[in-house]
C-alpha positions as CSV (number, residue, x, y, z in Angstrom):
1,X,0.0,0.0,0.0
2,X,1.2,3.8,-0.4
3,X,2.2,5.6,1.6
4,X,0.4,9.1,2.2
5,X,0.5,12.2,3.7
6,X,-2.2,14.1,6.1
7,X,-3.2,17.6,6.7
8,X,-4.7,18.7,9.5
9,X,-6.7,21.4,9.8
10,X,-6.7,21.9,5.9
11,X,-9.5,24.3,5.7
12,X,-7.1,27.0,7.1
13,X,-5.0,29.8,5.4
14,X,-1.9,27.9,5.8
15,X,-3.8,24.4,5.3
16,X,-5.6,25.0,2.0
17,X,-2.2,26.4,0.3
18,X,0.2,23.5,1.9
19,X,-2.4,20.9,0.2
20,X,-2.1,22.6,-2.9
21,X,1.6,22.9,-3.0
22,X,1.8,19.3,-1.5
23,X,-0.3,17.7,-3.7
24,X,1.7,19.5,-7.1
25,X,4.8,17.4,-5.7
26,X,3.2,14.2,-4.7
27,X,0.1,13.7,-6.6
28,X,-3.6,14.7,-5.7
29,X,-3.8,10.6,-4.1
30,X,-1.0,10.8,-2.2
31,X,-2.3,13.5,0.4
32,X,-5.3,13.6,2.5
33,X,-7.2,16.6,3.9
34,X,-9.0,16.9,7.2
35,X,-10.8,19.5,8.7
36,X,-14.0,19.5,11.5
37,X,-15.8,21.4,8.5
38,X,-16.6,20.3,5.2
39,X,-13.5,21.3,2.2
40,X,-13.4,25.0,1.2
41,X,-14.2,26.0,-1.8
42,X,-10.6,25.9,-3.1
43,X,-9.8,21.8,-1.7
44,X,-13.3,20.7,-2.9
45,X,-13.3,18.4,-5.4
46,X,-9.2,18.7,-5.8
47,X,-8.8,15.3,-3.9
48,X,-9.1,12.8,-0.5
49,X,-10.7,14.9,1.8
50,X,-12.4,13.5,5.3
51,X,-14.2,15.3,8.0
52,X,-12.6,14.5,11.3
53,X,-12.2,17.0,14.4
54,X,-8.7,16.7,15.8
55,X,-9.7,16.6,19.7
56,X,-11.2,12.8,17.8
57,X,-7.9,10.6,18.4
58,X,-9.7,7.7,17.5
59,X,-11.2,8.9,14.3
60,X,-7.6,10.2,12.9
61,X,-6.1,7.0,14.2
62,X,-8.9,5.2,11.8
63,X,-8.0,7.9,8.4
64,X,-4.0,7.2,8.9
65,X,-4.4,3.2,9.0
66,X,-6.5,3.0,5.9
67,X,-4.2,5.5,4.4
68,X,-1.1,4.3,5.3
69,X,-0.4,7.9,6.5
70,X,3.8,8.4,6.9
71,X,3.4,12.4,7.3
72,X,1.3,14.9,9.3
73,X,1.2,18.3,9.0
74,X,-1.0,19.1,12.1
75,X,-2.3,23.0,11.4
76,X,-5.7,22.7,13.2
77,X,-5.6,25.9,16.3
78,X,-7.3,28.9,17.4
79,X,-5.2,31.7,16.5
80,X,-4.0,35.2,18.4
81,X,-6.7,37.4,18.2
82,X,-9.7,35.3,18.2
83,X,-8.2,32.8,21.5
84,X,-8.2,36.1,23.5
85,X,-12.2,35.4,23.0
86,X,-12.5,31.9,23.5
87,X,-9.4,31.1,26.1
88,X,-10.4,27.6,27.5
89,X,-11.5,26.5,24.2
90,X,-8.4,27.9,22.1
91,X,-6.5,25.5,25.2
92,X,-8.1,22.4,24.5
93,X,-7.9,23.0,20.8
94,X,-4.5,23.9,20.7
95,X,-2.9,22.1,23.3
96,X,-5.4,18.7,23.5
97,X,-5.0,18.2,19.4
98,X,-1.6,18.8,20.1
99,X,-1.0,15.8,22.5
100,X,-3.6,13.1,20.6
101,X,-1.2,13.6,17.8
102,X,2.4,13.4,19.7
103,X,0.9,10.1,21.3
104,X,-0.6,8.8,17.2
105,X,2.9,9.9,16.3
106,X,4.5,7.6,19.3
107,X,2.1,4.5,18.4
108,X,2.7,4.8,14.6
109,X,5.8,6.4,13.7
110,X,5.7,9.0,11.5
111,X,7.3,12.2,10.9
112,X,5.1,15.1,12.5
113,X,5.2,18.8,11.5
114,X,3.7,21.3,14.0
115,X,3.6,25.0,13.7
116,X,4.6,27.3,16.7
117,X,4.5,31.0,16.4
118,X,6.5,34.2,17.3
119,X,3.7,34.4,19.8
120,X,5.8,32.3,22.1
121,X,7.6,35.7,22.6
122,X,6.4,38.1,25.3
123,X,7.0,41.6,26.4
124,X,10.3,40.8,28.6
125,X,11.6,39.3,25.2
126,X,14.5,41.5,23.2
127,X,12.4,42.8,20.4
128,X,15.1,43.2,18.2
129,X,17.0,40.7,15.8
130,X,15.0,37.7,18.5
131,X,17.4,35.1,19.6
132,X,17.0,31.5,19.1
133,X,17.3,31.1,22.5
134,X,15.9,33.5,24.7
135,X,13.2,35.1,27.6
136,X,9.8,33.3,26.7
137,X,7.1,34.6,28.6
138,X,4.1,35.2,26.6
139,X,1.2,37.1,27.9
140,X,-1.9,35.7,25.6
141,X,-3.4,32.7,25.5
142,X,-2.1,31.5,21.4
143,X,1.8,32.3,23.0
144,X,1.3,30.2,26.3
145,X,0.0,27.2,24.1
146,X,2.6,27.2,21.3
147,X,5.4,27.7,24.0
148,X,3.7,24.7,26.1
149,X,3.8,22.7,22.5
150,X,7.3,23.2,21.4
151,X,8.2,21.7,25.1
152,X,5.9,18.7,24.3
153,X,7.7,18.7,21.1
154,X,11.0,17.9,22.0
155,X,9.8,16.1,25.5
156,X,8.2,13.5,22.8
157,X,11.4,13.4,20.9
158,X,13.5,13.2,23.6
159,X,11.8,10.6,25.5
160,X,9.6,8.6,22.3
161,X,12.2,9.5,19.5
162,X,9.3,10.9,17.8
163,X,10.1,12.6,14.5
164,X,8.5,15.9,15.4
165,X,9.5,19.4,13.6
166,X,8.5,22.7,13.7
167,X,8.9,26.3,12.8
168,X,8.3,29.3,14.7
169,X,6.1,31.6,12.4
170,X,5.8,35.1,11.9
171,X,2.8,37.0,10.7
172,X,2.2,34.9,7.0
173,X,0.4,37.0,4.0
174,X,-1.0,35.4,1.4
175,X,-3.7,35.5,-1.4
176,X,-5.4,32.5,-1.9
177,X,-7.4,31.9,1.1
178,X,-9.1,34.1,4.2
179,X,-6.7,34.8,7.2
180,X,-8.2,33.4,10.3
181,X,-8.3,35.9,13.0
182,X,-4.3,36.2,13.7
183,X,-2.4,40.0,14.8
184,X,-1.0,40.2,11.7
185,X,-3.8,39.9,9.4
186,X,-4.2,42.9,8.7
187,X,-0.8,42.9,6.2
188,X,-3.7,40.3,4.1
189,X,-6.9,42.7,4.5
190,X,-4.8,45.7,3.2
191,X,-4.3,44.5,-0.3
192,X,-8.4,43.5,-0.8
193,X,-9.3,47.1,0.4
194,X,-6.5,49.1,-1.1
195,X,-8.0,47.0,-4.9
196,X,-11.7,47.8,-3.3
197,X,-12.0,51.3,-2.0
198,X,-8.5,52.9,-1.9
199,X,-8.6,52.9,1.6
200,X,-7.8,50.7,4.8
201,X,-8.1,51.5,8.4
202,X,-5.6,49.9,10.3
203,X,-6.2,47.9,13.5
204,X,-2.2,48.6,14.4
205,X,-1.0,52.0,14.8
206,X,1.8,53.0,11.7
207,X,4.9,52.6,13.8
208,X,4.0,48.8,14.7
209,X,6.6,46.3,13.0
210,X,6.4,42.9,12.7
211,X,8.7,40.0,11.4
212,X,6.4,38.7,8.6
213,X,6.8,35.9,5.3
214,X,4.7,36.0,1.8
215,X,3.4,32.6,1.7
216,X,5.0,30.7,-1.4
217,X,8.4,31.1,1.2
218,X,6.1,29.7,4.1
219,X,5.4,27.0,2.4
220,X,8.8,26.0,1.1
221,X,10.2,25.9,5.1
222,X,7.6,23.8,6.3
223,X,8.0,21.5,3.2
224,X,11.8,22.0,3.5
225,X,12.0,21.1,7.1
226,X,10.0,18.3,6.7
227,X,12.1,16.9,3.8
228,X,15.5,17.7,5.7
229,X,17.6,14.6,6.8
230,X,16.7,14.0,10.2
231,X,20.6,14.2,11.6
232,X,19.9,18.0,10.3
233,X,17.3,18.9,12.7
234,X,19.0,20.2,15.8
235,X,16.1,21.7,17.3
236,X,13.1,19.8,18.1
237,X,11.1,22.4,20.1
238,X,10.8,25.0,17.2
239,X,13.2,27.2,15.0
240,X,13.0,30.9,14.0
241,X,12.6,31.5,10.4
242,X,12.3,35.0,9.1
243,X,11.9,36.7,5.8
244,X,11.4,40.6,6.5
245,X,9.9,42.6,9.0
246,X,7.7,45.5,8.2
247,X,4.9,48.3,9.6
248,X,1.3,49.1,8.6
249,X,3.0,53.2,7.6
250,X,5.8,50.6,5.3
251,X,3.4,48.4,3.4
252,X,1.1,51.0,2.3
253,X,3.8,53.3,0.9
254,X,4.7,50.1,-1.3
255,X,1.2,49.5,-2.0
256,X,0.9,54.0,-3.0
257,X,3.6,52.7,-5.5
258,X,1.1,50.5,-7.7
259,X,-2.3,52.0,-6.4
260,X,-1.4,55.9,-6.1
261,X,-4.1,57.9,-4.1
262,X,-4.0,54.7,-1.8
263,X,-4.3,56.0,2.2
264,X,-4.0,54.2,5.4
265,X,-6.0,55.5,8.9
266,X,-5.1,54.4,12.3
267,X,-7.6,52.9,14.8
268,X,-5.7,50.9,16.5
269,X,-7.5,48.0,18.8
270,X,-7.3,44.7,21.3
271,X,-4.7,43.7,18.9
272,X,-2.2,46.4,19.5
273,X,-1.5,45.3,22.9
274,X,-0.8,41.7,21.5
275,X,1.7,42.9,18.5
276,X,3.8,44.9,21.1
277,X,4.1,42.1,23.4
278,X,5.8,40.5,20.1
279,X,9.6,40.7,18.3
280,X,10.3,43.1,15.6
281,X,12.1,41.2,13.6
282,X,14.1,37.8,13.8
283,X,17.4,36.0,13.7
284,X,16.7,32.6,12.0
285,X,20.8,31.6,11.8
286,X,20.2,28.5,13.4
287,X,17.5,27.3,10.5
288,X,19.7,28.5,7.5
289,X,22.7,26.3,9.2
290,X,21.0,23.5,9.7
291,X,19.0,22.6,7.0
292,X,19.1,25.6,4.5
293,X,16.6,27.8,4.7
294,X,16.3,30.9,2.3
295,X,13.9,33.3,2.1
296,X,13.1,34.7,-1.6
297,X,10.2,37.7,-0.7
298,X,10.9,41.1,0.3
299,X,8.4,43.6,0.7
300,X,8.3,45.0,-2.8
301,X,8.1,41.5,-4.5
302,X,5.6,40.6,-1.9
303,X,3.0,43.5,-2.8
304,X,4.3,43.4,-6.5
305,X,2.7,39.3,-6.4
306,X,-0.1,39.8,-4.0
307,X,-1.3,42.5,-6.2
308,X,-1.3,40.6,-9.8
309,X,-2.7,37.5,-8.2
310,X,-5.4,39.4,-6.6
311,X,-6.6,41.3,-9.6
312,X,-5.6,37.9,-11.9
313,X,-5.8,35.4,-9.7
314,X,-5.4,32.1,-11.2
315,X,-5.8,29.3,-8.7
């Protein structure tokens, strides 16, 4: 029997692109979506899809054995913004799924990716140029779950020898799917209003930067990390990976470039108080030693892409 790979969570901004992308290099067969809602419009009919909720240990055991399932990208979480709302659910979630998995992944052997965040950060962390290694005392519920994770993470490797890898995002923009209530979403919403109305209001005041990756270079570190040699993965609780960091006041002047009379306001909400408790930017060095990783967006390609695909999108 093949062997397969499984998304979960695949509904998600990060999920519905990472099947696409996955499915190019292995074939549509060869990779499984899950989600507890039935596929977006963009995975429907595209290939194996299967309703399962994540907290359902049982249920994903039961899709991997008929599947003969040998990778597991487990995306399925509450995000920033919208876990300040719903805190003991965005714990189970988060932290429950989590654990079900590490244990599938102890039972069955397969190589696990899991996605922590810079939200592991808090405000005693140096904002600047972020160590590897450094303060982690986050203040919101997203950033005390990822931080618990990554020490699940390398516990279960440590202890199990499970395979388990994982990056430590920044805020990701990308075009193909809705962002799902994150900080740094609104470096996504800009681009639909600025084509819509000329216009955005801000939910982060101008002088607010943020380490932040166009999604095509997402994608290639999680794939990349996952197709590293494992003798290359040093770190099993969760690497930086940057790209460029950037403010609200920086991405519309670059936007002005391509959309002139473009204008940003300032309003800034809940949110603020999350993105200062975050870095401003990143030092990855340990990621791009160990198993490669390059970053090919900067800001200007970034808004040069998002804007053709948005007005030409091709999916």
């Amino acid at each position: 029997m093949k062997e397969s790979i499984l998304v979960i969570g695949a509904n998600g901004q990060i999920g519905t692109e990472l099947v696409e992308e996955l499915r190019h290099r292995h074939g549509e067969s060869t990779v499984i979506a899950t989600d507890i809602k039935p596929a977006n419009a963009a995975l429907e009919g595209t290939g194996p899809f299967e309703q399962v909720d994540v907290l359902d240990t049982s249920g994903l055991h039961e899709v991997m054995r008929r599947n003969n399932v040998k990778q597991v990208y487990l995306l399925a979480a509450l995000l920033s913004a919208t876990a300040e709302q719903k805190v003991k659910t965005a714990w189970r979630l988060n932290m429950e799924g989590l654990l079900g998995v590490l244990d599938l992944a102890r039972e069955q052997s397969f190589k696990l990716f899991w996605p922590s965040s810079i939200a592991v950060f808090g405000p005693t962390t140096p904002r600047d140029n972020t160590p590897q290694y450094t303060i982690t005392e986050p203040n919101t519920v997203y950033g005390i779950s990822k931080l618990a994770g990554e020490r699940w993470c390398e516990y279960y490797h440590q202890k199990f020898g499970v395979d388990v890898r994982s990056l430590r995002y920044p805020g990701l923009i990308g075009w193909k799917s809705e962002p799902g209530g994150g900080t740094t979403d609104y470096a996504v919403h800009i681009f639909h209003e600025a084509l819509r109305s000329k216009k955005y209001e801000a939910f982060l005041s101008e002088d607010t930067m943020l380490p932040m990756m166009y999604m095509p270079d997402a994608l290639r570190a999680t794939i990349g990390i996952m197709d590293a040699a494992a003798d290359h993965i040093k770190i099993r609780s969760s690497y930086n990976v940057a790209a460029m960091s950037f403010t609200p006041k920086d991405i519309a002047l670059e936007i002005e470039k391509h959309i002139p009379g473009f204008s940003i306001s300032y309003k800034p909400d809940s949110r603020q108080q999350i993105a200062d408790s975050w870095p401003r930017s990143f030092d990855d060095a340990a990621a791009r030693k160990d198993w490669g990783w390059r970053h090919e967006f900067d800001l200007a390609k970034m808004t040069d892409d998002m804007l053709v695909h948005l007005q030409h999108p091709v999916m």
